[in-house]
Each structure stands twice: as structure tokens, then as C-alpha cells.
C-alpha positions as CSV (number, residue, x, y, z in Angstrom):
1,X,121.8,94.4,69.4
2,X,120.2,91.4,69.8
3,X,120.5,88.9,72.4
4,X,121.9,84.8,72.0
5,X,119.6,81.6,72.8
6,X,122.0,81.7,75.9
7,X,121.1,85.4,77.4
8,X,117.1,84.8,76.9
9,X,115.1,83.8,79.8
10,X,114.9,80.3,80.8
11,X,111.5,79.0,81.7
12,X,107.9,80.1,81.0
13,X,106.8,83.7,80.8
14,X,103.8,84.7,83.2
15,X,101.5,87.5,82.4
16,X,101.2,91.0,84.9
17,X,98.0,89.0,86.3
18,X,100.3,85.7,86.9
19,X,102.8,87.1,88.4
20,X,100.9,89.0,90.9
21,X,98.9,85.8,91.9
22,X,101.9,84.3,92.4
23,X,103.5,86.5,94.8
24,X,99.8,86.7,96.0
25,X,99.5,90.8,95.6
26,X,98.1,93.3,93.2
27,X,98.5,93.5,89.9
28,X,100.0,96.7,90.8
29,X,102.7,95.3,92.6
30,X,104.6,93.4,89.5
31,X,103.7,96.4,86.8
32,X,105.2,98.9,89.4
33,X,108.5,96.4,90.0
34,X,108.6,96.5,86.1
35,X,108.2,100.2,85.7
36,X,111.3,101.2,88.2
37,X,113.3,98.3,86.4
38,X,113.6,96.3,89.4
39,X,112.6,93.0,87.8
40,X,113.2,91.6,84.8
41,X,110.8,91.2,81.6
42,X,109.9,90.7,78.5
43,X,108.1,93.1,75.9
44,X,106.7,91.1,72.9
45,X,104.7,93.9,71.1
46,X,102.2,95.6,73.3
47,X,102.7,92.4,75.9
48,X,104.6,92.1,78.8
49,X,105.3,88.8,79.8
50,X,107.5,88.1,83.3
51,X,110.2,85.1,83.4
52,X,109.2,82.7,86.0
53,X,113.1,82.7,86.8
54,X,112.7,86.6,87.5
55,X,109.9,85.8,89.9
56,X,111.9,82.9,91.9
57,X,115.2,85.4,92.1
58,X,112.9,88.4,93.3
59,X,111.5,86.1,96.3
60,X,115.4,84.5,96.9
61,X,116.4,87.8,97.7
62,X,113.7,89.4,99.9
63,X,114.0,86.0,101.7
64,X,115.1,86.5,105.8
65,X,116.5,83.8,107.6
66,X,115.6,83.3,110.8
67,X,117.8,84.2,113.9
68,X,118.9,81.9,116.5
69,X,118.3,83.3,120.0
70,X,121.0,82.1,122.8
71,X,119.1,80.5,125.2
72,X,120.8,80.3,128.8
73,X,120.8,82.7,131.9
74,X,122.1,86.1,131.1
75,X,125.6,87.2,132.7
């Protein structure tokens, strides 16, 4: 089955190398997210190429707000 124009990726397409300057890590990092199918991506041919979209979703949901301490003497 293939997919529509509306399920492809939106946006460019990063290579393994790209991708793992972007998240500032190895290249290891990315090729093993992409091995346990924890990140989406693209296989033309041989090549793997990695939606920037996947990329800003991956770092939206490791982000961790910040928590507001009471301030105030304690009872």
C-alpha cells in the first residue's frame, strides 16, 4: 500500500549524520532510535533519510518543564 501526498513527511529529510548534529550526539544515537522504531524515517533505496518534523516531535516530547518551588516559611 502506498501512502497519499497527505501521509508523507512534511519538511526536509536530514541524513543519519544531520540528524545527529542536530540533536548534538553520535551518529549512533539517531541509527539506534531508527533501529528500535522509535523515530520516524524514510528508506529511499539503500538511504535513510530522517524528517526534520520527526526530529522537532522527538525533542517536544523529551522536553521537561521546569517546576515552581513554593517559596515562604514552612508550616
Amino acid at each position: 500500500m502506498s501512502a497519499t501526498p497527505d501521509q508523507l513527511p512534511v519538511g526536509r529529510l536530514l541524513t543519519v549524520a544531520q540528524a545527529a548534529e542536530r540533536l548534538n550526539t553520535s551518529e549512533r544515537y539517531p541509527r539506534r532510535l531508527i533501529e528500535e522504531r522509535r523515530i520516524t524515517f524514510v528508506r529511499i533505496g539503500r538511504h535513510i533519510r530522517i524528517p526534520e518534523t520527526a526530529l522537532d516531535d522527538l525533542i517536544v516530547s523529551g522536553l521537561v518543564e521546569p517546576v515552581r518551588l513554593k517559596t515562604g516559611r514552612a508550616a
